[in-house]
C-alpha positions in Angstrom: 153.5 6.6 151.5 154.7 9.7 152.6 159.0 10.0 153.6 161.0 12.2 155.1 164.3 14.0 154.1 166.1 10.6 155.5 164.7 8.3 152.8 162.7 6.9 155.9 158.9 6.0 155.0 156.1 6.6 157.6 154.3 3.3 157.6 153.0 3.4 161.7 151.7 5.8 164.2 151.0 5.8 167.6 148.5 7.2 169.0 147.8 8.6 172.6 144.4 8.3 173.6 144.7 10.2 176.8 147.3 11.4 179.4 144.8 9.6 182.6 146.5 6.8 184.4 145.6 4.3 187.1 149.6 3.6 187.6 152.6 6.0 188.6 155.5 4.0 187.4 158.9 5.5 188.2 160.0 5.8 185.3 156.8 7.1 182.9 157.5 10.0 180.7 154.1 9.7 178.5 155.4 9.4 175.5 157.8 11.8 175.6 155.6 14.7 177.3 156.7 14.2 180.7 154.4 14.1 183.8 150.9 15.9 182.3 148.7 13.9 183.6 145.9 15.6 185.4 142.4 14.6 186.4 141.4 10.6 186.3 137.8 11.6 184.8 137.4 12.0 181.3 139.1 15.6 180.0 137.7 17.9 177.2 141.5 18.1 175.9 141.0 14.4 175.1 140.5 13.6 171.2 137.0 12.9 170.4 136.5 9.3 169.1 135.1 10.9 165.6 138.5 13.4 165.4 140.7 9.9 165.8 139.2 7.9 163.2 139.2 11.0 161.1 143.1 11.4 161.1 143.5 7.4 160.8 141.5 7.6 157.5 143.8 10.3 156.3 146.5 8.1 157.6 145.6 5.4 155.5 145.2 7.7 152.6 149.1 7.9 152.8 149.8 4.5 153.2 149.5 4.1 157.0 148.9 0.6 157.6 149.4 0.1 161.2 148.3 1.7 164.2 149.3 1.6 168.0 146.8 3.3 170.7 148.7 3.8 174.1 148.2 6.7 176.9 148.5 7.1 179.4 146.2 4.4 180.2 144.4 4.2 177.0 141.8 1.5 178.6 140.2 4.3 180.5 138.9 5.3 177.8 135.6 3.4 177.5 134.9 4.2 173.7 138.0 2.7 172.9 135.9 -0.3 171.4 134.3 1.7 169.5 137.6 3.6 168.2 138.9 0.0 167.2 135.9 -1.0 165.3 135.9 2.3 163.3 139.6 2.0 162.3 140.4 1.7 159.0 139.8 -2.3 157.7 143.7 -2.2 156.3 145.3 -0.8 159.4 146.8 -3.7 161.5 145.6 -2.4 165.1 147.6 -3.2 168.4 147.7 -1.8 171.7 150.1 -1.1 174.8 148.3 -1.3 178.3 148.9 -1.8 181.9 146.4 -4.4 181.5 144.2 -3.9 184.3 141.3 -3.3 182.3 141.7 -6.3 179.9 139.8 -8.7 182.1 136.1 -8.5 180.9 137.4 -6.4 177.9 139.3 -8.7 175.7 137.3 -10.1 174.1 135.4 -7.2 173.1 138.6 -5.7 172.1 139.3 -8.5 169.7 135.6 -8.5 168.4 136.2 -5.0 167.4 139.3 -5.6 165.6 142.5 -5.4 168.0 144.8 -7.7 167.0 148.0 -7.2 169.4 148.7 -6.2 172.9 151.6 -4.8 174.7 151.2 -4.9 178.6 153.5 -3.6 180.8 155.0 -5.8 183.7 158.2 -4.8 185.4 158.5 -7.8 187.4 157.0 -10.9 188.3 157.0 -10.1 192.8 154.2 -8.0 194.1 156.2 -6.0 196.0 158.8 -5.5 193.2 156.1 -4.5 190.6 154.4 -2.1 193.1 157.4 -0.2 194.2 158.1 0.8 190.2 154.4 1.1 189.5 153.2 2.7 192.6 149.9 0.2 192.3 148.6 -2.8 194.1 147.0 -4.0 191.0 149.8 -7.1 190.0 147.4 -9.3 190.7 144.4 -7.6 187.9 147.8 -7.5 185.7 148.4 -11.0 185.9 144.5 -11.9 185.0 144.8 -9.4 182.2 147.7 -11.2 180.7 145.5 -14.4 180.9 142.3 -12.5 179.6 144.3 -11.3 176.6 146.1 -14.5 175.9 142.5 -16.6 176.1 141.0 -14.2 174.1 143.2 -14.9 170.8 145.2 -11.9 170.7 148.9 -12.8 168.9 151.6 -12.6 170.6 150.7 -11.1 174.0 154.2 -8.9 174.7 155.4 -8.0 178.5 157.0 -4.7 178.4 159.8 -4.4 180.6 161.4 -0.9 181.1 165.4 -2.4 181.9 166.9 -0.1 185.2 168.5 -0.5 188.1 165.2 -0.7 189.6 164.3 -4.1 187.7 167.0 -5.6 186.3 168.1 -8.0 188.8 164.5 -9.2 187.6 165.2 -9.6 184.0 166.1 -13.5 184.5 163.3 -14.8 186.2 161.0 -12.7 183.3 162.8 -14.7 180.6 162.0 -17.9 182.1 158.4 -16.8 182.3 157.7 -16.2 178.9 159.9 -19.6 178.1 157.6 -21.4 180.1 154.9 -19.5 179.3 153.0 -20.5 175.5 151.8 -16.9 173.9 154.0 -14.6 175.5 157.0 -12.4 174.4 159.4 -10.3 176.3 160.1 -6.5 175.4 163.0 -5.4 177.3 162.7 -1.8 176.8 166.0 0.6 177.5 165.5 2.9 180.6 165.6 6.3 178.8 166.8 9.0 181.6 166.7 11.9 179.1 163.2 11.3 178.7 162.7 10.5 182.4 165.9 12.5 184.5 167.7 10.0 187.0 170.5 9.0 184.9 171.6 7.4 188.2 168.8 4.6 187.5 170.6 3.8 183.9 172.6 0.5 183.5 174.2 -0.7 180.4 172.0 -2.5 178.2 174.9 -4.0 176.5 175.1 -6.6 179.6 171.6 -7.5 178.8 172.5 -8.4 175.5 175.8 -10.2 176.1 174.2 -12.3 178.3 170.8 -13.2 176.0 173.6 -14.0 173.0 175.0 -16.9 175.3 172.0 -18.5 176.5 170.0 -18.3 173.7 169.0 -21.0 171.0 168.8 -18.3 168.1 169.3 -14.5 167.1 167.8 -12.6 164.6 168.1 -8.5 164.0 165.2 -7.2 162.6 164.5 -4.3 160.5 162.5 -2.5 162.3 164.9 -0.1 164.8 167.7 -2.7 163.9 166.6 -4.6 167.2 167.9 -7.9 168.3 165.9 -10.8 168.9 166.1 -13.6 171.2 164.8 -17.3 171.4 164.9 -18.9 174.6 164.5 -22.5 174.7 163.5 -23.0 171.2 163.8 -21.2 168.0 161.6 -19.1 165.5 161.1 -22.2 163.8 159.2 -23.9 166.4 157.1 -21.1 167.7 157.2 -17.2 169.1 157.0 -18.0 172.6 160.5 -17.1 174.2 161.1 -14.8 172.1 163.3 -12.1 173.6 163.3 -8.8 172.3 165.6 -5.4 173.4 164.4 -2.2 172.7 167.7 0.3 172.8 167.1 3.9 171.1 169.6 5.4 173.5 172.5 6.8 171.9 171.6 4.6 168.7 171.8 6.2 165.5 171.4 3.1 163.4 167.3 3.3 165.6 167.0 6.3 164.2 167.7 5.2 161.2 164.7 2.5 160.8 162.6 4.9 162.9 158.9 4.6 160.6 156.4 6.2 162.7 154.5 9.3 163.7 152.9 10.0 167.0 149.9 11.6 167.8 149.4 13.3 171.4 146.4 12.5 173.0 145.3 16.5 172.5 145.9 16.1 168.6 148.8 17.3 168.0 151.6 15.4 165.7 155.0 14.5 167.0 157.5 13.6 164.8 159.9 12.0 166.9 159.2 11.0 170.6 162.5 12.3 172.1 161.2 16.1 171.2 158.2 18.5 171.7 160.2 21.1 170.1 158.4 19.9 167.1 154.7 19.6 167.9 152.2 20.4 165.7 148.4 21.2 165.6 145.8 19.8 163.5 143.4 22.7 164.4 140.1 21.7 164.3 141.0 18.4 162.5 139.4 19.0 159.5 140.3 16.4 156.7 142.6 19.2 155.3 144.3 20.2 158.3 145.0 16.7 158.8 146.8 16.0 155.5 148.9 19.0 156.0 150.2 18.5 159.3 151.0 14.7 158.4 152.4 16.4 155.4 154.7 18.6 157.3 155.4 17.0 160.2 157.2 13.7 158.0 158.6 16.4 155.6 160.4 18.2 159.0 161.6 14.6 161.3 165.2 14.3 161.8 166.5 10.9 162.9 167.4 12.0 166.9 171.1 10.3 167.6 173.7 11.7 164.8 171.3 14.8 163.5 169.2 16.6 165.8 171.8 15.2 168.5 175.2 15.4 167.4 178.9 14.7 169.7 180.4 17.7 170.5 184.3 18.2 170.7 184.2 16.5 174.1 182.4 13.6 172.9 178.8 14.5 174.5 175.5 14.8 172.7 174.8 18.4 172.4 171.8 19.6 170.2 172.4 20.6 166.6 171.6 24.1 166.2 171.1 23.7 162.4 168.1 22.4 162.5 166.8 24.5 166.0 166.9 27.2 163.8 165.8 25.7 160.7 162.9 24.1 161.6 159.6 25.7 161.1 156.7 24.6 163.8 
């Protein structure tokens, strides 16, 4: 397993299947690129399904074992069975969705080998989840959740990007997966610098303050150093309830416990999603190229908060030249 300068191992990447969406949420930055989305039909730019298995084999090759596909929408892509079945057998294999598509599909999905899903649901009113998605489609989201949960997968997680948009909504999505058997709740941290708007930023802190008193355990994980939250029960009893806050903003010790790579849905590696200052190209993704652009691209990442960013004299993050002009791409 390959690690970086930081003593932190690359055990996970993510992979971008395409930039395409059905949805126009407010507050998308596809992964890190911005708006690039183009085109709903199928784009030559796009990965082949043979040039993505071949980079996950090479993954593997360094110890890769796990494997997110997201987008975009990465459901729009209708070979994506066939991408899951042709993944490496030791690579767990989970995926993050709008979950439109899932009905009639998850059960295929699971046939082929997915084993997790992450679908995005901002809110649990119609008209609150269309104004943030720009899409009618909560109904086909709530059917998707169903489709996924009835087809096995384990846990089903509802991402929930935390604003001022849906935050007043963060209660009532609690309850739901309380209620709910199968379901977890991702509360993940409205990021403006990814996304502009700081207006649209509240303090996640609140969020957890308030989970820590009405919970019925906490647990920090690992992983990021993220909190976990049981609502009306505990780990003990099962995972439904469980409460989870994503919150890289300004967090150094996320950074820190940072494991993965990303891949761009064009092929190009990204060590860090907060950057494209660092992008690199596999070429013509030969087995070679591969290996030395995975090679590279852990050898150059810099945890984000407290190296690439650092506080300037007035106590603002301000870029770290050092490595600007350091770092070869």
């Amino acid at each position: 397993m390959l690690e970086d300068d930081f003593g932190r191992e690359v055990s996970g990447v993510r992979v971008s299947l395409t930039d395409r969406c059905n949805f126009d949420c407010v507050y998308c930055h596809n992964e890190g690129l911005g708006d690039t989305r183009g085109p709903m039909d199928p784009q030559d730019d796009e990965m082949t399904a043979d040039e993505v298995v071949r980079f996950l084999e090479v993954a593997r090759e360094f110890g890769v074992g796990k494997v997110k596909f997201t987008g975009g929408e990465p459901m729009l892509r209708q070979d994506l069975e066939e991408i899951i079945r042709r993944t490496p057998d030791e690579m767990e294999v989970s995926l993050t969705t709008n979950g439109t598509f899932l009905p009639g599909r998850a059960d295929d999905l699971v046939d082929a080998g997915l084993e997790r899903v992450n679908v995005s649901q901002d809110a649990l009113d119609p008209e609150a989840f269309a104004e943030v998605t720009q899409s009618g489609a909560y109904d086909k989201v709530i059917e998707g959740v169903h489709a996924a949960v009835d087809a096995g997968l384990d846990p089903v997680k509802l991402n929930m990007v935390v604003f001022e948009h849906t935050a007043g909504y963060v209660e009532e999505m609690v309850e739901h997966v309380a209620e709910n058997d199968g379901l977890q709740l991702q509360l993940i941290q409205y990021m403006p610098e990814l996304t502009g708007k700081p207006e649209w930023n509240i303090d996640i802190q609140r969020v957890h303050d308030w989970l820590a008193d009405i919970a019925d355990e906490v647990e920090t994980r690992d992983m990021h150093n993220r909190n976990r939250y049981w609502v009306g029960g505990t780990a003990a009893d099962d995972e439904s309830g469980m409460v989870e806050i994503v919150d890289p903003v300004e967090n150094p010790q996320f950074c820190a416990n940072c494991h993965r790579v990303r891949v761009t849905h064009e092929g190009y590696l990204k060590g860090c999603l907060n950057r494209n200052d660092d992008l690199r190209s596999m070429g013509e993704m030969t087995r070679d190229e591969i290996r030395e652009t995975f090679r590279e691209t852990v050898e150059n990442r810099v945890p984000y908060y407290g190296e690439y960013m650092v506080r300037g004299d007035d106590g603002e993050w301000e870029i770290n030249d050092e490595y600007v002009n350091n770092v070869e791409v």
